[in-house]
N, C-alpha and C positions, 0 to 999 in steps of 0.2 A: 504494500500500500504506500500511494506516497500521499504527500503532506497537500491536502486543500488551499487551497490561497484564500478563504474566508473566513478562515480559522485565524489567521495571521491578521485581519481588519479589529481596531479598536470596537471595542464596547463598552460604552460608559455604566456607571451605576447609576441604578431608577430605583425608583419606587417600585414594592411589588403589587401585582394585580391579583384579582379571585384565582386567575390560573394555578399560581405559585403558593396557591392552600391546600392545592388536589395532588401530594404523594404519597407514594407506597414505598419512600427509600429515603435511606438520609443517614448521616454519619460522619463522619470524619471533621471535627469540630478544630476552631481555635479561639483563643482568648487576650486581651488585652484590658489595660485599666489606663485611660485618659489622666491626664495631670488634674484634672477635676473630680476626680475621682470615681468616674461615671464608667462602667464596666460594658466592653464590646463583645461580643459572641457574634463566630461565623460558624457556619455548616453549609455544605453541598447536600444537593435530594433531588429529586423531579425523578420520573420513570420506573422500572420494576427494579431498577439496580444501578453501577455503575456503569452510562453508557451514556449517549447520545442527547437524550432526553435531561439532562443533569444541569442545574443552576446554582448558583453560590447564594444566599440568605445572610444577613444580617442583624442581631437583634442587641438592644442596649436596659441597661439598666441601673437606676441612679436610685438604689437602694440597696447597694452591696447582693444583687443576687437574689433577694427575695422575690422580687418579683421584677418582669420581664417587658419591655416596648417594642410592639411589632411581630413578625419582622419590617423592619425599617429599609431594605437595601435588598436590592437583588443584582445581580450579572448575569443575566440570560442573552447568551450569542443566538441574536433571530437567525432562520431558516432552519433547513435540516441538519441533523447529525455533525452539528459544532456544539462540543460540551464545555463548560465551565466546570473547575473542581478543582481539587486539591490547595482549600484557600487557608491563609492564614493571617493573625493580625501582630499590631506590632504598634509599640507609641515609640516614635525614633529622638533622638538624643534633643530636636528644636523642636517636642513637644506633641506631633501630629500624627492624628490615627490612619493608619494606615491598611488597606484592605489589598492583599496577593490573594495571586488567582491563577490558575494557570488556564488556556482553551488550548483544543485540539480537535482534530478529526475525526468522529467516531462512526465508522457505517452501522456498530451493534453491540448489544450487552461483550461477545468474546472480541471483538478489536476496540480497546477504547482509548486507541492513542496513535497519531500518524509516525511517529516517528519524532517529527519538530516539534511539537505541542511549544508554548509560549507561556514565559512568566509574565505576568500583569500586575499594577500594581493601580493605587487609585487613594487620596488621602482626605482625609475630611478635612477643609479648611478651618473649620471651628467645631466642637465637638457636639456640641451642643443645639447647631444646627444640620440634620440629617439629610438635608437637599444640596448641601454644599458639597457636593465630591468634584475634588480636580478630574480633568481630562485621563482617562488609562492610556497610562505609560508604560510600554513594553519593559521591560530590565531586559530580560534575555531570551535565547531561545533555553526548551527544558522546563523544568517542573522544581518547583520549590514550595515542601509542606512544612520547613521548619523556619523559622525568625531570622532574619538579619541578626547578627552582631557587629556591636564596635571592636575593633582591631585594634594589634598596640599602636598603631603607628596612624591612629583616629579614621584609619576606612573605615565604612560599612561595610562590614561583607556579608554578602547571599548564601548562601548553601543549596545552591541552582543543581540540579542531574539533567546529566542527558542518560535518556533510559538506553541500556543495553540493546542489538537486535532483538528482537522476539519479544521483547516485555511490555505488554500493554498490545502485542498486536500487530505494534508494525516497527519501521524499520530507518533509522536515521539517515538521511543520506549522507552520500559521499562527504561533503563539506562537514559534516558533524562527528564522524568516525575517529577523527583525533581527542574530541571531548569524549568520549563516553562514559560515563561514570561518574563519581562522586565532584560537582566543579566547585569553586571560590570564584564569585563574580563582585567585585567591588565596584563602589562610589567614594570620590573624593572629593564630589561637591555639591552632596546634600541631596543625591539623586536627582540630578538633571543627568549626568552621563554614566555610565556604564561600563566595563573592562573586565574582561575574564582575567583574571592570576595565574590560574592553576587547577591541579583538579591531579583524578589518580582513580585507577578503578580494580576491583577486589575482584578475587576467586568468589564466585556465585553470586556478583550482583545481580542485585533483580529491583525494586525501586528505588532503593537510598536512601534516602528520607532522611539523611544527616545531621549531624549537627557539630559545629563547629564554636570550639571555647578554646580561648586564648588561656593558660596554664603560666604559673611565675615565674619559672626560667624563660618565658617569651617564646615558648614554642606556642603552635597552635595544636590542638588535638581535635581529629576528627572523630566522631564515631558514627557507622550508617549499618543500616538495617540488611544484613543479607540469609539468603538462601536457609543456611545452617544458625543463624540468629542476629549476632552483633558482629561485624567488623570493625578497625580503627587503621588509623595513619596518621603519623604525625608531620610536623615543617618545621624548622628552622626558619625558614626565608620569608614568614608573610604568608605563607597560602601557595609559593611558585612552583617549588617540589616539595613532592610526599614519603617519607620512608617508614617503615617498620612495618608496612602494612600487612592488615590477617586478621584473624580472631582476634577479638578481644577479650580477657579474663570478664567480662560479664555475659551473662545467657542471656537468652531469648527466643520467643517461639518464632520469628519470624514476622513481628509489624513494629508497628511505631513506637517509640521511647520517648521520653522528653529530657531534656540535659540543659543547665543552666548553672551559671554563676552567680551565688546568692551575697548581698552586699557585706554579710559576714565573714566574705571570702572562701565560704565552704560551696562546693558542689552539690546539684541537687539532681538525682537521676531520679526518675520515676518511670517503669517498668514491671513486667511481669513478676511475680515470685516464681521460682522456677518450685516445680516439682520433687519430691521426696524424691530420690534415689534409693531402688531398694534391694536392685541386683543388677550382676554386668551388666547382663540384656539392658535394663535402663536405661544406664548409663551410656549404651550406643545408639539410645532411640532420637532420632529428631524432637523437639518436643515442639509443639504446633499450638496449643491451649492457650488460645487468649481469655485469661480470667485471673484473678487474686492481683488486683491491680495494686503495688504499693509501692512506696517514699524509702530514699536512703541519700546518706551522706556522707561525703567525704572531706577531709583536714588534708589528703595530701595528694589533692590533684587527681585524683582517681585509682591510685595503687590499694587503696582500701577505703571499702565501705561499710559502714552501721547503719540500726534503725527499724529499716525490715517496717515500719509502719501500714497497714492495711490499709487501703482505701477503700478497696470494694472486693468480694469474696465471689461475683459470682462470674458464671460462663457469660462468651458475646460482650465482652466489656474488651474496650481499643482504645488506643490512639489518643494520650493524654496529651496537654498542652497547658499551659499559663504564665504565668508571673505574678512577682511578688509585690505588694501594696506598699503603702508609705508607711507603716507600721510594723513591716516586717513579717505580716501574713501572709502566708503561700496559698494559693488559689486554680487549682487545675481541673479542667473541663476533661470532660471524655465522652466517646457514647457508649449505649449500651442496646445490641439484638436491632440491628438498622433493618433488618426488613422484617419485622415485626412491629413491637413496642416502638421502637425508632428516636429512643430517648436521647435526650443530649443533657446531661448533668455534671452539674459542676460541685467541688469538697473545697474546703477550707483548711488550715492547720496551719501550725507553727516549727520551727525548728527543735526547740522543745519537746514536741509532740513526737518529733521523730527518734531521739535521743531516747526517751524512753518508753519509745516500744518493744524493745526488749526485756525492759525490767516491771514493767507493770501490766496488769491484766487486760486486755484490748477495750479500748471505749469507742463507741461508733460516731461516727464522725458527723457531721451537719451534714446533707444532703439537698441540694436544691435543683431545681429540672426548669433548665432554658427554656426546652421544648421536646414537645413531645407528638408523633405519630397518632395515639391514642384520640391526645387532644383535637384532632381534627376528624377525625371518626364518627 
């Protein structure tokens, strides 16, 4: 399959219409918190699943979570089989919320990606006002589901993937076969321009979904999502080359993690708990089970982790994301059974909380629901 050239045309953020009330799919969440302190939630949904049919949503909430406005924003690429998805949000260092997106060509639920697919990007001018979104501006070609970071040397950088051949469906062309895999796309001036770094690609990639933190000796450390669970790579130079790359000493069943630098200085991974081991056999099985979704921490850059705190125990839970508030509470959305129930929920907690969930009996966490499938039923 190659790449549509209508998938590559801007799409601004609208309002949404009665259309964008009528799905049976939805998932793959992100979260931000405006300097006002007014909380943003994005999710992708439309169609019977990940495909063609797919639009990005937007919802806001100026009562820390309890309750929910909208959706306020949609990204639906008109005509046929151009999707919106894999979006996420982001308050960047001059204050402005920010809405990525990626489109691409999809002819059906099993190809839902040409190959080029496109990061997008779109920023509220004021937070406060929901009709104000800048012009979408391309960042790159590829897909990006995890946050910008600031870098040591003050870029922004992306954590942009060009997907592998075959993943998602189709197939990179020619011009893109040098990117393939896990890229570093920076800005040095507040995103008006754009610049690939670098990038580096793993034994069994398959989406990447990376994430990129800058570590106190000034390396940077990668880690993305593959095939057998977690890869990593690390850089000396800024993001330009990658070494060490492999496995990483942390598990996973094979989808999204969240990783972040908390202003304590400590790391904050959140990911699956892996499974009891309870013989060889186990111990060589793939583990695949997206459930028992919890918090941990690190003091030394990621060589070890504490905490183990629960967030949620059960099956059908994915794909956490957030950040921390001006208080120092940690706040991460996830969904839970997207072609079901279709939940999008979001937990609260502190560092604290994380610290001693090992030593004290588990207490259940606050629980609040963005949105839900159900509710439109």
């Amino acid at each position: 399959m190659t790449a549509n050239n209508d998938s590559l045309r801007p799409v601004p953020v609208t309002t949404p219409t009665a259309k964008h009330a009528n799905r049976t799919f939805q998932g793959i969440p992100g979260f931000t918190i405006a300097p006002n302190g007014r909380f943003f939630a994005c999710w992708y949904g439309g169609g019977k699943g990940e495909g063609p049919d797919n639009f990005v949503l937007v919802k806001t909430s100026a009562d820390q979570g309890r309750t929910w406005q909208g959706p306020i924003a949609v990204v639906d690429p008109p005509g046929p089989n151009i999707r919106a998805f894999d979006s996420t949000l982001w308050t960047d260092p001059d204050g402005r919320v920010w809405l990525f997106w990626a489109q691409s060509f999809s002819p059906g639920i099993n190809t839902i990606a040409d190959g080029v697919n496109g990061v997008w990007g779109a920023y509220l001018k004021r937070p406060d006002d929901f009709s104000d979104w800048s012009a979408p501006i391309r960042i790159y070609d590829g897909i990006m589901l995890n946050k910008p970071t600031v870098l040591p040397d003050g870029a922004w950088g992306f954590p942009v993937s060009i997907w592998a051949p075959g993943v998602g469906g189709g197939n990179p062309p020619e011009r893109l076969l040098p990117e393939v895999g896990a890229g570093l796309v920076v800005t040095n001036d507040h995103a008006r321009t754009f610049t690939r770094r670098g990038g580096f690609l793993l034994d069994q990639s398959i989406f990447d979904e990376h994430h990129i933190v800058a570590l106190r000796d000034g390396r940077l450390w990668a880690l993305v999502r593959t095939r057998y669970g977690v890869g990593q790579a690390y850089s000396r130079d800024g993001g330009v080359t990658w070494t060490d790359t492999g496995p990483a000493a942390i598990d996973g069943p094979n989808s999204r993690f969240f990783l972040t630098r908390l202003r304590s200085g400590r790391l904050l991974l959140v990911n699956h708990r892996p499974p009891a081991k309870t013989s060889e056999s186990d111990a060589k099985t793939i583990w695949k089970t997206r459930s028992h979704l919890a918090a941990y921490l690190s003091d030394d850059d990621g060589a070890t982790w504490v905490g183990d705190l629960l967030l949620d125990e059960r099956s059908q839970i994915s794909y956490p994301d957030g950040c921390q508030d001006s208080d120092g509470r940690i706040w991460i959305i996830y969904d839970h059974d997207r072609y079901g129930k279709g939940d999008i929920l979001l937990t609260a907690f502190t560092e604290e909380d994380i610290l001693n969930a090992q030593n004290a009996a588990p207490q259940p966490l606050p629980r609040w629901t963005v949105d839900s499938l159900a509710a439109q039923k």
